[in-house]
PyMOL CGO cylinders between C-alpha atoms (Angstrom):
from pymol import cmd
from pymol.cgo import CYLINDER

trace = [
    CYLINDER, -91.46, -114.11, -10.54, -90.94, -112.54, -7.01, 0.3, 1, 1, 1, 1, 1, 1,
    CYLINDER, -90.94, -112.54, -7.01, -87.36, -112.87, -5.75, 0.3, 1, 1, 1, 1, 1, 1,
    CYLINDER, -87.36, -112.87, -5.75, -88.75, -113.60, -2.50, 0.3, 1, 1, 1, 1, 1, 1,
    CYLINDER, -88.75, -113.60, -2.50, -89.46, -116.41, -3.93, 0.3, 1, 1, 1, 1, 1, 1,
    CYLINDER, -89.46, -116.41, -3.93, -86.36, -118.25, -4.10, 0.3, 1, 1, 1, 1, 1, 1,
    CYLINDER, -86.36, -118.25, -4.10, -82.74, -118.05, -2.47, 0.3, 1, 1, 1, 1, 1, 1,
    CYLINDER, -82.74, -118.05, -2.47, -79.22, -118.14, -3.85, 0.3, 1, 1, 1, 1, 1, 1,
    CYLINDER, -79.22, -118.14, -3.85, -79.03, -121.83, -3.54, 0.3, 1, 1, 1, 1, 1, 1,
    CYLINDER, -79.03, -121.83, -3.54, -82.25, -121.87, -5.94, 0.3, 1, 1, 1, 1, 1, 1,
    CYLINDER, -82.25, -121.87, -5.94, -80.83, -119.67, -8.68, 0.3, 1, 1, 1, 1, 1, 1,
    CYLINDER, -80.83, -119.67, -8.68, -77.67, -122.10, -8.63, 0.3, 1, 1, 1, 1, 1, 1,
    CYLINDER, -77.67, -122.10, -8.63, -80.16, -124.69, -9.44, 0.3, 1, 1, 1, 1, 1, 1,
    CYLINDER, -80.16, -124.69, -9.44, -81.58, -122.71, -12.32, 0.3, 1, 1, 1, 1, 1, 1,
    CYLINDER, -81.58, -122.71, -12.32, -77.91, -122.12, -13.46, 0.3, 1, 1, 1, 1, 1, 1,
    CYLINDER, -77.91, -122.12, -13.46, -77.15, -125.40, -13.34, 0.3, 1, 1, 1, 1, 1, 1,
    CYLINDER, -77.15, -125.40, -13.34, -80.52, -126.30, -15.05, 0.3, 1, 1, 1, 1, 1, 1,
    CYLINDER, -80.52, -126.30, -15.05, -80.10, -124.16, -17.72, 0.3, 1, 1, 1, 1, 1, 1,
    CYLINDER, -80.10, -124.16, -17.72, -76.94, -125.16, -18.47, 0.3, 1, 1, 1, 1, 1, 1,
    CYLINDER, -76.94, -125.16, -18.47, -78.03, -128.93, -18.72, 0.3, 1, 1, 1, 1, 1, 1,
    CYLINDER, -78.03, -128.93, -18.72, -81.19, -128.22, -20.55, 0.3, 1, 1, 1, 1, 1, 1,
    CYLINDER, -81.19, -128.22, -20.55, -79.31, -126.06, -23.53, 0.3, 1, 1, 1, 1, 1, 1,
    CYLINDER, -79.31, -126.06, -23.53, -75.32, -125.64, -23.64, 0.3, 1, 1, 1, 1, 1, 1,
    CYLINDER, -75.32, -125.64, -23.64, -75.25, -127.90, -26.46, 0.3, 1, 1, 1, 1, 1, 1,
    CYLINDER, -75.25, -127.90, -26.46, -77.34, -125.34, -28.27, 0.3, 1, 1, 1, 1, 1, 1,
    CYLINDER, -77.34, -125.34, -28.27, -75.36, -122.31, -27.46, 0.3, 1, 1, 1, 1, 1, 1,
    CYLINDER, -75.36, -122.31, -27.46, -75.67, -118.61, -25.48, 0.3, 1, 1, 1, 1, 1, 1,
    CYLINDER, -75.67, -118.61, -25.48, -79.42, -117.67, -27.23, 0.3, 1, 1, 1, 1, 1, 1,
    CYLINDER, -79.42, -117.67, -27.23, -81.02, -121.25, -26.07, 0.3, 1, 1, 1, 1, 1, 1,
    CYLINDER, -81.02, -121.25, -26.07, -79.63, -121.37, -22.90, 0.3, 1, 1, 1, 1, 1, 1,
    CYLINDER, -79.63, -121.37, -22.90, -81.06, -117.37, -22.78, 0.3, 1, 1, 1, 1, 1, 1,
    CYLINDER, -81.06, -117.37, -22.78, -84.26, -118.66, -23.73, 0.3, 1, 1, 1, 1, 1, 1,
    CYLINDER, -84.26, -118.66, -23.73, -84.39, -121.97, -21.33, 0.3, 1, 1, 1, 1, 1, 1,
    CYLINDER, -84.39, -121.97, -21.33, -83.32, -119.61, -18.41, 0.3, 1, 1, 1, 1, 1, 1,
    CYLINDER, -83.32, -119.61, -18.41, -87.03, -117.54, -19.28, 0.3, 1, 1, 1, 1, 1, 1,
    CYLINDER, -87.03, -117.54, -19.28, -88.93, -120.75, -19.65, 0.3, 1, 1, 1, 1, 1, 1,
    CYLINDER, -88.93, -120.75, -19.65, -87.57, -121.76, -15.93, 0.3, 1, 1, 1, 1, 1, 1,
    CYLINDER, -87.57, -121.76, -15.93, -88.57, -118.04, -14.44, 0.3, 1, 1, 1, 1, 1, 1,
    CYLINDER, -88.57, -118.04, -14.44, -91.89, -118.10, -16.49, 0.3, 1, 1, 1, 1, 1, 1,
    CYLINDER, -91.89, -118.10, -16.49, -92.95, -121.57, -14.58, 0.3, 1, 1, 1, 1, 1, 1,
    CYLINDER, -92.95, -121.57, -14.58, -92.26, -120.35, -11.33, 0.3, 1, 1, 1, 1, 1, 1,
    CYLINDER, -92.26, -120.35, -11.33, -95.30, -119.08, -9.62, 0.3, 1, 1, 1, 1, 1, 1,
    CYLINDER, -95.30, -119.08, -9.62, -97.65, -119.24, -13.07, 0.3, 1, 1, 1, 1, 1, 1,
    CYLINDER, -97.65, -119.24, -13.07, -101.15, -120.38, -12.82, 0.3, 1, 1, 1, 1, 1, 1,
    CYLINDER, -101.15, -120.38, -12.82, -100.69, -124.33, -12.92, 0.3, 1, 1, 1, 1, 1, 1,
    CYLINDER, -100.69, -124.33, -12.92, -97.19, -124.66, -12.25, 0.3, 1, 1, 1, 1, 1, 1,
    CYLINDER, -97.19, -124.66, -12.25, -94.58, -125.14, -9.77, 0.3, 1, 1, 1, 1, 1, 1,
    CYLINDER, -94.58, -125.14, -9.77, -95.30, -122.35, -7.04, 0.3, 1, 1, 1, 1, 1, 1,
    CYLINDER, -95.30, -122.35, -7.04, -91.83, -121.55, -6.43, 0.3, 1, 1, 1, 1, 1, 1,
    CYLINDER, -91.83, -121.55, -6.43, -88.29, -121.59, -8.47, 0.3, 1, 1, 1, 1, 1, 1,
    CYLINDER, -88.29, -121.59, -8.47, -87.32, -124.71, -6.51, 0.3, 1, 1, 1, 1, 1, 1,
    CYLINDER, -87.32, -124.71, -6.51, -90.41, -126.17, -7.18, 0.3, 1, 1, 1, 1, 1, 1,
    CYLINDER, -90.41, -126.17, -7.18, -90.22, -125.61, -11.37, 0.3, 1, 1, 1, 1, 1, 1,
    CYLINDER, -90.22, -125.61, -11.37, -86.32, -126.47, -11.64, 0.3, 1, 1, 1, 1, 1, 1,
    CYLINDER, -86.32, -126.47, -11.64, -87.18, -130.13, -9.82, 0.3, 1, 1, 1, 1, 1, 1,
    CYLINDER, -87.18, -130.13, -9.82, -90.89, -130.65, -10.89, 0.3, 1, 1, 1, 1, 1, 1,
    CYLINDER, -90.89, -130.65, -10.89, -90.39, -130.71, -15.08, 0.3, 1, 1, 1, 1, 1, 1,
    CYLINDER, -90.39, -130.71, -15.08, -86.65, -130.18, -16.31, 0.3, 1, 1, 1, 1, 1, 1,
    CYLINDER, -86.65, -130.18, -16.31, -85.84, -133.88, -17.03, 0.3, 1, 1, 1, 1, 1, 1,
    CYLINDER, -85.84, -133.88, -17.03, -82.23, -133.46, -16.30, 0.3, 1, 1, 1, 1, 1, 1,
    CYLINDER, -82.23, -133.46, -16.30, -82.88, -132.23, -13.14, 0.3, 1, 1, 1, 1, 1, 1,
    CYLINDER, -82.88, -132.23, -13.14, -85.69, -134.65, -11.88, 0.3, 1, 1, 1, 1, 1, 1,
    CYLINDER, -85.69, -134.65, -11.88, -85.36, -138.14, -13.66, 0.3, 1, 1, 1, 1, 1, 1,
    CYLINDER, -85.36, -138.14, -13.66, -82.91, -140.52, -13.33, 0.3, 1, 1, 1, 1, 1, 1,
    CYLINDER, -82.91, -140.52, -13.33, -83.12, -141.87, -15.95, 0.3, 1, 1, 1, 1, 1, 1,
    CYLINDER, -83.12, -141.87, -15.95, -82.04, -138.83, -18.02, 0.3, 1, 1, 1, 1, 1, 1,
    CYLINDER, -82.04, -138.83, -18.02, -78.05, -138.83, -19.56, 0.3, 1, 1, 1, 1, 1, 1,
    CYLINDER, -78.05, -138.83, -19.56, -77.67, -134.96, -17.82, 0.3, 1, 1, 1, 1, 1, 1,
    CYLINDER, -77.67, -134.96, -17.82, -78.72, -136.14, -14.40, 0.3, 1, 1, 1, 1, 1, 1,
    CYLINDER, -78.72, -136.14, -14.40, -76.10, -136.90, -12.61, 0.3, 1, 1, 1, 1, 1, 1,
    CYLINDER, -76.10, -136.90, -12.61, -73.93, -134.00, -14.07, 0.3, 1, 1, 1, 1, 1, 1,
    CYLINDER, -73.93, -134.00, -14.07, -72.76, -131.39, -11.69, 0.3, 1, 1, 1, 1, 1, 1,
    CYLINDER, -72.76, -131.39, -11.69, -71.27, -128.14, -11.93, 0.3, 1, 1, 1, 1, 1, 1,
    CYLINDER, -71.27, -128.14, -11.93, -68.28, -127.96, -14.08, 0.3, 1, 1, 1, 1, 1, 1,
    CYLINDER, -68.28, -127.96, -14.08, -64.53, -126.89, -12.75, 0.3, 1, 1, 1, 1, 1, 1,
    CYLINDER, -64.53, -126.89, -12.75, -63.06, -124.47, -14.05, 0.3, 1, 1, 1, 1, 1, 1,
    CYLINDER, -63.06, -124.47, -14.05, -60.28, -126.33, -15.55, 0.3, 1, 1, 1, 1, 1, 1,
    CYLINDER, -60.28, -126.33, -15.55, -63.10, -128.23, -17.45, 0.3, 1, 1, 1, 1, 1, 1,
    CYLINDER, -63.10, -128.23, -17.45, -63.29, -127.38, -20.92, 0.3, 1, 1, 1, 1, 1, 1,
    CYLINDER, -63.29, -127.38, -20.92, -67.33, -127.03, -20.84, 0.3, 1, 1, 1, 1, 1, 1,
    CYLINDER, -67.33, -127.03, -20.84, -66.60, -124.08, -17.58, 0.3, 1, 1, 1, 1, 1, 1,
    CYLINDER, -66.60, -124.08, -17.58, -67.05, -121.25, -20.28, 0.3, 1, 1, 1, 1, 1, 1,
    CYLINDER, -67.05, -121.25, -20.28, -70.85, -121.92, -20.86, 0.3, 1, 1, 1, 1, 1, 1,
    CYLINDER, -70.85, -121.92, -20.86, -71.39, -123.02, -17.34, 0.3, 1, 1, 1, 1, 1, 1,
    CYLINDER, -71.39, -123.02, -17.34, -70.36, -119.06, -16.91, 0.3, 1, 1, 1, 1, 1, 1,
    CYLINDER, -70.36, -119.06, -16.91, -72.56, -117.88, -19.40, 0.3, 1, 1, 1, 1, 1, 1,
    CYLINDER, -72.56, -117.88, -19.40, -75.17, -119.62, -18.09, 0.3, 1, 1, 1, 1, 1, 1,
    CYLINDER, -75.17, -119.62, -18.09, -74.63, -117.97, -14.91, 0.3, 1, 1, 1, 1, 1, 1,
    CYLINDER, -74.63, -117.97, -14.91, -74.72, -114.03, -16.61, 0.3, 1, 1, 1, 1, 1, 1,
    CYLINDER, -74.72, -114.03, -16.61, -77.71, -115.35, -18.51, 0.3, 1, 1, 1, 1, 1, 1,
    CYLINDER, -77.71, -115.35, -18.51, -80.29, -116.63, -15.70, 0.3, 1, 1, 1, 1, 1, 1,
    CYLINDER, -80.29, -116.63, -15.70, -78.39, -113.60, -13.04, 0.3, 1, 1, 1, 1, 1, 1,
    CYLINDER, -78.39, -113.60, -13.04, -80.02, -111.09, -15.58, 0.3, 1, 1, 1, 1, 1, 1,
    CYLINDER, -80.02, -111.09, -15.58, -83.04, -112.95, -16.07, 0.3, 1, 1, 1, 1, 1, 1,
    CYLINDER, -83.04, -112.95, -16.07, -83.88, -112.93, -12.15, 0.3, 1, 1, 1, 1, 1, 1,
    CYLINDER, -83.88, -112.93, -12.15, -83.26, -109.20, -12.15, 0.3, 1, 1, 1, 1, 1, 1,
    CYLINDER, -83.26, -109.20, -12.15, -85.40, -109.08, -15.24, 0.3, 1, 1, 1, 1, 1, 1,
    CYLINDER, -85.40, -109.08, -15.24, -82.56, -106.98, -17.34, 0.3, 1, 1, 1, 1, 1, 1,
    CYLINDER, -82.56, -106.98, -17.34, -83.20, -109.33, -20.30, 0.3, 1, 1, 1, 1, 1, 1,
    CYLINDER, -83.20, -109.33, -20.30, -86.41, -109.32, -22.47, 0.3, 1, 1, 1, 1, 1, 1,
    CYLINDER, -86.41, -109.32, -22.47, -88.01, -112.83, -23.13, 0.3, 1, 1, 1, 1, 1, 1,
    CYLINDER, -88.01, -112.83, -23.13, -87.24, -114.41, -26.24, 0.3, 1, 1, 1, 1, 1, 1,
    CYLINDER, -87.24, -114.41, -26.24, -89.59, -116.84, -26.21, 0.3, 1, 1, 1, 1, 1, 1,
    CYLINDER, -89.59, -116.84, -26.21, -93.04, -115.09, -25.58, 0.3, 1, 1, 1, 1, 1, 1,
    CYLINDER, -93.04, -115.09, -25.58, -93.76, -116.01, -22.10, 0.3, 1, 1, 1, 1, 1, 1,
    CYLINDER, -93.76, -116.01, -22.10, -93.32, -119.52, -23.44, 0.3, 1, 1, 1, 1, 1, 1,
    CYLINDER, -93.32, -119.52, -23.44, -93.58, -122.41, -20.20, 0.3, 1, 1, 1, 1, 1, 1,
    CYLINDER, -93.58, -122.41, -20.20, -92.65, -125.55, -21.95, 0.3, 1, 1, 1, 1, 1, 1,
    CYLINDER, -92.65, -125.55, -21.95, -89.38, -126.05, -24.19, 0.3, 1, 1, 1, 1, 1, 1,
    CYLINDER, -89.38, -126.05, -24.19, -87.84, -129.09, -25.41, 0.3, 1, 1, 1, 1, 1, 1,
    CYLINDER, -87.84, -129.09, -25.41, -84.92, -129.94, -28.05, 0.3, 1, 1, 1, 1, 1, 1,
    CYLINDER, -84.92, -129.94, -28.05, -87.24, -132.72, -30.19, 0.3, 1, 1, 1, 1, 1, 1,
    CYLINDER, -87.24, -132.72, -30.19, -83.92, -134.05, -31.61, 0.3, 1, 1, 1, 1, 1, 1,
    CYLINDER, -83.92, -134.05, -31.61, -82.86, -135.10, -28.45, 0.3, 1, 1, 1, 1, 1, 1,
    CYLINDER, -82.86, -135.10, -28.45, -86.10, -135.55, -26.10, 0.3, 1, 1, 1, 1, 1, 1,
    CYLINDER, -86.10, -135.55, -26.10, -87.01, -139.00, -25.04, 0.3, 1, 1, 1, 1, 1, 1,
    CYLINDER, -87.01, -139.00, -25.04, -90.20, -137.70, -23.28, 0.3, 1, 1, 1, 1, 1, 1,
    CYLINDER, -90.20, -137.70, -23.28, -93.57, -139.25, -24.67, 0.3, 1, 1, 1, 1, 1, 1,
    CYLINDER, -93.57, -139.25, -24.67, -95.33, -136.99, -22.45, 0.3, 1, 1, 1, 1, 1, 1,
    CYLINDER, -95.33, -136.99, -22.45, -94.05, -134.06, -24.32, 0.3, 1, 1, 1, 1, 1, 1,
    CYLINDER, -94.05, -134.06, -24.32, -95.04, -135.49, -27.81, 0.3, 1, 1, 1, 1, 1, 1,
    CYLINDER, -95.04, -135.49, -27.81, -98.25, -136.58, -26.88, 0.3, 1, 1, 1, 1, 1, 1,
    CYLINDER, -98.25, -136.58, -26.88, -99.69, -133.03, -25.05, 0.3, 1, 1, 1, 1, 1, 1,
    CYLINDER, -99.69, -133.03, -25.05, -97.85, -130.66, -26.11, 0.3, 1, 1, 1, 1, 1, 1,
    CYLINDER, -97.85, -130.66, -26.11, -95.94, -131.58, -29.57, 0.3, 1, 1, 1, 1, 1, 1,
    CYLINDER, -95.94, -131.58, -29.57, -99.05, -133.36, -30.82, 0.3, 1, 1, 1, 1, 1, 1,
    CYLINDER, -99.05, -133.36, -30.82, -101.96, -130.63, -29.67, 0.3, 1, 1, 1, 1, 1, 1,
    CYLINDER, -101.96, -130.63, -29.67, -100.61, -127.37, -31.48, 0.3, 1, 1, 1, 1, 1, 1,
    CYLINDER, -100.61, -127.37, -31.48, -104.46, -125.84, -30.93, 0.3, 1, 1, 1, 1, 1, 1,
    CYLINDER, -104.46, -125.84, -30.93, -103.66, -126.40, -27.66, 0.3, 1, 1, 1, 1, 1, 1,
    CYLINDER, -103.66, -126.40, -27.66, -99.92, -125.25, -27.12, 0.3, 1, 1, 1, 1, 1, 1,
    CYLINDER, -99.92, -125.25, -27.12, -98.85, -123.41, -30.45, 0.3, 1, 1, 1, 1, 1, 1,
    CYLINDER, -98.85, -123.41, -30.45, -95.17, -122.54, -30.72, 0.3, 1, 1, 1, 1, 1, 1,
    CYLINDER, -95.17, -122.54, -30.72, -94.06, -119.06, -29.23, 0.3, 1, 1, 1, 1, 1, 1,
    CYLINDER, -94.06, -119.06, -29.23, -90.74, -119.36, -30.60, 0.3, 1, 1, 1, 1, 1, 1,
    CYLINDER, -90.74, -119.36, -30.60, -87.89, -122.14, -32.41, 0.3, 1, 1, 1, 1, 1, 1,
    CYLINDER, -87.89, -122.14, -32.41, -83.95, -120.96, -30.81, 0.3, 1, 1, 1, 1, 1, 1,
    CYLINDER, -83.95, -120.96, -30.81, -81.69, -123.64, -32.03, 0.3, 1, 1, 1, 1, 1, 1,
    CYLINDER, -81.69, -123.64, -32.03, -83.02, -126.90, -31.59, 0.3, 1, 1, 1, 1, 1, 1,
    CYLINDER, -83.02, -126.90, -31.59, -84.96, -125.48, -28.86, 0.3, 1, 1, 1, 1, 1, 1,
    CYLINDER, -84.96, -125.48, -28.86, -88.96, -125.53, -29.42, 0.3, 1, 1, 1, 1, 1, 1,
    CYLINDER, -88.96, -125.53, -29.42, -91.12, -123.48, -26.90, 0.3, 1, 1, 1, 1, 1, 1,
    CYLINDER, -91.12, -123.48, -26.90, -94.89, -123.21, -26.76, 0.3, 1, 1, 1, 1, 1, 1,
    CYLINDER, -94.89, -123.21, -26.76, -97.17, -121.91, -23.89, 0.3, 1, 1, 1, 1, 1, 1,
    CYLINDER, -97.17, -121.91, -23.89, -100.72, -123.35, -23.32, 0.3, 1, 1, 1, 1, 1, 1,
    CYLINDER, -100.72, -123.35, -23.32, -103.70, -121.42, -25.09, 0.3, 1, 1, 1, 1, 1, 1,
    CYLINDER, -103.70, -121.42, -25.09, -106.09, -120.18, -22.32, 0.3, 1, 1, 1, 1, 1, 1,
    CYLINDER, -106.09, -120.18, -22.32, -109.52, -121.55, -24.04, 0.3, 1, 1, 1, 1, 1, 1,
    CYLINDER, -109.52, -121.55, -24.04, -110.38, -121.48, -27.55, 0.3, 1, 1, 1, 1, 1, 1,
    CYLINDER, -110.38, -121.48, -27.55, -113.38, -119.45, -28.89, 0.3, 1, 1, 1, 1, 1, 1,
    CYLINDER, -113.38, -119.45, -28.89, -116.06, -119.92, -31.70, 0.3, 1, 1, 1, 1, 1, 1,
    CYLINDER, -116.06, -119.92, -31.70, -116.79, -117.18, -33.91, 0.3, 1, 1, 1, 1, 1, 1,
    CYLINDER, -116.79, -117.18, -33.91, -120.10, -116.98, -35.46, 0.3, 1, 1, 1, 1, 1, 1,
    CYLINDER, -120.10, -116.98, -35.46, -120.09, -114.47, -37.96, 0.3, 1, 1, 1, 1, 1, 1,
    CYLINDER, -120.09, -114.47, -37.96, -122.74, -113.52, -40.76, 0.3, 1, 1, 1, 1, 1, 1,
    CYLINDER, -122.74, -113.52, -40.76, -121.01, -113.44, -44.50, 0.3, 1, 1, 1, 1, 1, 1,
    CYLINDER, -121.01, -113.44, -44.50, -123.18, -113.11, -47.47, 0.3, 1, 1, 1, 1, 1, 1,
    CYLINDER, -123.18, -113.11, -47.47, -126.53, -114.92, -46.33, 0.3, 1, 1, 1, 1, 1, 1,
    CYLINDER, -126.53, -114.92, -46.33, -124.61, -117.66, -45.08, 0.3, 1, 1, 1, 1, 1, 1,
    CYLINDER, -124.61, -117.66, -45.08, -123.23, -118.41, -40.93, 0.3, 1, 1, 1, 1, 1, 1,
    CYLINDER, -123.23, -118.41, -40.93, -119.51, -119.15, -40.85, 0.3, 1, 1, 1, 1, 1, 1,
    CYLINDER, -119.51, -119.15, -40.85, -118.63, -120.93, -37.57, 0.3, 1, 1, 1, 1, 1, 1,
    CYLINDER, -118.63, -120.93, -37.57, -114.49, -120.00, -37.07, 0.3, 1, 1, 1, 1, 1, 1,
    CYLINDER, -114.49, -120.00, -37.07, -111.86, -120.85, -34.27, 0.3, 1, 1, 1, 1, 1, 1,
    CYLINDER, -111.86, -120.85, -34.27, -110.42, -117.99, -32.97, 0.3, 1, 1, 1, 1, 1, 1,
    CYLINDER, -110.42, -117.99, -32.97, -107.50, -117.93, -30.54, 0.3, 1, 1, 1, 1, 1, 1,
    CYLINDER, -107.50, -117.93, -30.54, -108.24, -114.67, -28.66, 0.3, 1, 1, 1, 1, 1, 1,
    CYLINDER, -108.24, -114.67, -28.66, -111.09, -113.63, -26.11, 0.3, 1, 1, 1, 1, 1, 1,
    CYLINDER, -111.09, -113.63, -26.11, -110.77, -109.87, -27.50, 0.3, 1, 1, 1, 1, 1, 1,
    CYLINDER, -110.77, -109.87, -27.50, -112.95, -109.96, -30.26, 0.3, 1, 1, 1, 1, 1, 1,
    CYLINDER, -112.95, -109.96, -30.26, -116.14, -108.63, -31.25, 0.3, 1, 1, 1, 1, 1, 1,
    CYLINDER, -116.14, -108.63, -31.25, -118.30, -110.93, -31.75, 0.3, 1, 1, 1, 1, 1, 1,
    CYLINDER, -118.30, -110.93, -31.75, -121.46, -111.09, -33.94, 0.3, 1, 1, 1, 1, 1, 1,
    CYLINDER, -121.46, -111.09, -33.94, -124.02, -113.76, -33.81, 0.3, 1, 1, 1, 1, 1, 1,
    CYLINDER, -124.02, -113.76, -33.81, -127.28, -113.09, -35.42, 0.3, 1, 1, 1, 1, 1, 1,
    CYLINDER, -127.28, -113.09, -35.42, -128.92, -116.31, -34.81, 0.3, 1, 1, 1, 1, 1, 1,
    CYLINDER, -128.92, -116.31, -34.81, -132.09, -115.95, -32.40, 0.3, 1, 1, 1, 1, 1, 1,
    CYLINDER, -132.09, -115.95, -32.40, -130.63, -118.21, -29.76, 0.3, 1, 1, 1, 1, 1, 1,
    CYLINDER, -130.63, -118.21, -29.76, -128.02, -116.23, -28.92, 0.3, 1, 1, 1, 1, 1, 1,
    CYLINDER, -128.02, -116.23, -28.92, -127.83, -112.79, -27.69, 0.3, 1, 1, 1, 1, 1, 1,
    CYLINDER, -127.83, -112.79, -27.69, -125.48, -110.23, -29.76, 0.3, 1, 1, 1, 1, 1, 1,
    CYLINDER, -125.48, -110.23, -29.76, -121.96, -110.49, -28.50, 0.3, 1, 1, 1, 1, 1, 1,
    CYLINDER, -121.96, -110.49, -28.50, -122.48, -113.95, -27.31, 0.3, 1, 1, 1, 1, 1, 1,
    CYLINDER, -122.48, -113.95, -27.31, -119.55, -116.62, -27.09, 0.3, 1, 1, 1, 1, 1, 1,
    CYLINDER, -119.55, -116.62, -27.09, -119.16, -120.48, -27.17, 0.3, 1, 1, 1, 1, 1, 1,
    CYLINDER, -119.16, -120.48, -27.17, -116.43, -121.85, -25.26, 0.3, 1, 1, 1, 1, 1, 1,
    CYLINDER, -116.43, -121.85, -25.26, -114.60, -125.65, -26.35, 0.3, 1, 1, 1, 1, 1, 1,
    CYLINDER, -114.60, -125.65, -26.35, -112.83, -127.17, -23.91, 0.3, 1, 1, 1, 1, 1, 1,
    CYLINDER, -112.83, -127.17, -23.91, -108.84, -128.05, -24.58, 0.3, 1, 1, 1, 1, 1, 1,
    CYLINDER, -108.84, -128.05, -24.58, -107.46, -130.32, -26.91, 0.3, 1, 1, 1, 1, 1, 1,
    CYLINDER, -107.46, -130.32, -26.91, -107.80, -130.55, -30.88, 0.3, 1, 1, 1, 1, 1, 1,
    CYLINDER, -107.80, -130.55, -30.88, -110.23, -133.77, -30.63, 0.3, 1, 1, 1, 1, 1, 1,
    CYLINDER, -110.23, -133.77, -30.63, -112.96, -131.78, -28.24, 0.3, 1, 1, 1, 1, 1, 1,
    CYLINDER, -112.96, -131.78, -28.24, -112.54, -128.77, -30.51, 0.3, 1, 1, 1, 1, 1, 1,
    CYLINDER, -112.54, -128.77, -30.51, -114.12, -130.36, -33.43, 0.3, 1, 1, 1, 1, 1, 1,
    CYLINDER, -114.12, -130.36, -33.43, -116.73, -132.22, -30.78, 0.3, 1, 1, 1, 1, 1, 1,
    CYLINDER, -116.73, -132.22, -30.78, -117.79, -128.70, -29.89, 0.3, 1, 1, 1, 1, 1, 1,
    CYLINDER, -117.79, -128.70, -29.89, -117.55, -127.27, -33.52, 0.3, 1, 1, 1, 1, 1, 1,
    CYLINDER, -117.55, -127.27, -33.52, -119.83, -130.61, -34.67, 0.3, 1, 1, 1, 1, 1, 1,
    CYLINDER, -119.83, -130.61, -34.67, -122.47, -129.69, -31.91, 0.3, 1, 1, 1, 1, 1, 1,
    CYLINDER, -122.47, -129.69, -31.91, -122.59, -126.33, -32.58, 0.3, 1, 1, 1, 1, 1, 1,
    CYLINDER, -122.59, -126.33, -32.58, -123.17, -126.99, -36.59, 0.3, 1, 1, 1, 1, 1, 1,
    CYLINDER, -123.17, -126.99, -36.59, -126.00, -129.39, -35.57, 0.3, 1, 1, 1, 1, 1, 1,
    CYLINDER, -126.00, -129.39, -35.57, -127.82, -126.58, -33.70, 0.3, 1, 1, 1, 1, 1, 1,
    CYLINDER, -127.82, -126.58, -33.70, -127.08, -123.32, -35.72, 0.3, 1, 1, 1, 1, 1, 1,
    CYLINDER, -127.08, -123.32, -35.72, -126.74, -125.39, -39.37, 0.3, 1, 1, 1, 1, 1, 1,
    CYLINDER, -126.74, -125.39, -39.37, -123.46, -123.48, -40.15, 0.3, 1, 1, 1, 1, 1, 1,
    CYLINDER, -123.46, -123.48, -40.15, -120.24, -124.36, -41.75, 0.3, 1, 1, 1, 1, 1, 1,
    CYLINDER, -120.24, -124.36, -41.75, -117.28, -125.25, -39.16, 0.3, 1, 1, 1, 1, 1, 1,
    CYLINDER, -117.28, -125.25, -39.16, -113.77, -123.73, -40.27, 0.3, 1, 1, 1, 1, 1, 1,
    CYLINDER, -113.77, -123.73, -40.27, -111.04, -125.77, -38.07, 0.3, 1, 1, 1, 1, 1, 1,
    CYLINDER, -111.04, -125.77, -38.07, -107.80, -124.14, -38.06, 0.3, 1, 1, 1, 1, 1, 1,
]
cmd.load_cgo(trace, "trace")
């Protein structure tokens, strides 16, 4: 993310964020939160600035509901001050991108022991196709959306294997006459219109559909 696109008083948000989101979970969560909240800033989809990403999806910044919202900054004669301060090192060196990601350019994270967010359990938890894990830190789970999922028709001893492949580079090989060599299908998201697209492509090549 571009540092022109936030200010001081935005990176004392994502401190303060960050600290919220994963103290409980110790110096390598609260590393890996502090990516999640640079890696939403300005991506395709998201927030279009840090302010925007802290305020827009971080529960514990945004609902009121949420038991962290209403927590401030700590003083530093609180006990808690010394990971408030290491939350500070942590997203400083993540803005001046000194600190590889952990979590694989991951944009959503969420500690599932703790998380009282249906939303997150129904698109994201729930639809694994769709938003497979990029890494576990603690109790910390962080995925990134798959951009499209791809059909694979390949030939294997006389017979046409249709497979799901998670990657647009790879060579493809189709032999069937009503598709030209190197040709692609494209399912839209979500596991349920996978297997819609894998059904109606078995009904008009005849081939066996491998869901994974």
């Amino acid at each position: 993310m571009e540092a022109s696109n936030y200010d001081q008083d935005d990176l004392n948000n994502a401190i303060l964020c960050d600290w919220k989101e994963a103290r409980g979970d110790g110096h390598a969560a609260m590393n890996a939160v502090a990516h999640v909240i640079f890696n939403r800033g300005g991506a395709a989809g998201f927030a279009k600035t840090l302010h925007q990403a802290i305020y827009g999806k971080f529960s514990s910044m945004s609902i009121c509901t949420d038991p962290e919202y209403n927590l401030g900054a700590p003083s530093v004669t609180d006990r808690e001050y010394a990971s408030y301060v290491a939350a500070t090192n942590i997203v400083e060196a993540v803005a001046e991108r000194t600190d590889s990601d952990p979590t694989n350019g991951a944009r959503y994270c969420a500690n599932l022991k703790e998380s009282t967010s249906g939303w997150f359990v129904r698109h994201i938890v729930n639809d694994p196709v769709t938003h497979p894990k990029r890494a576990i830190v603690g109790h910390q789970v962080f995925t990134r959306k798959r951009i499209g999922a791809w059909w694979h028709i390949l030939r294997r001893n006389r017979c046409s294997v249709l497979l799901l492949i998670s990657s647009r580079m790879s060579i493809h090989e189709c032999n069937h006459r009503e598709c030209s060599p190197g040709s692609y299908h494209r399912a839209s998201r979500g596991p349920d219109s996978l297997v819609r697209c894998a059904q109606r492509i078995q009904r008009r090549f005849s081939v066996a559909c491998i869901v994974s």
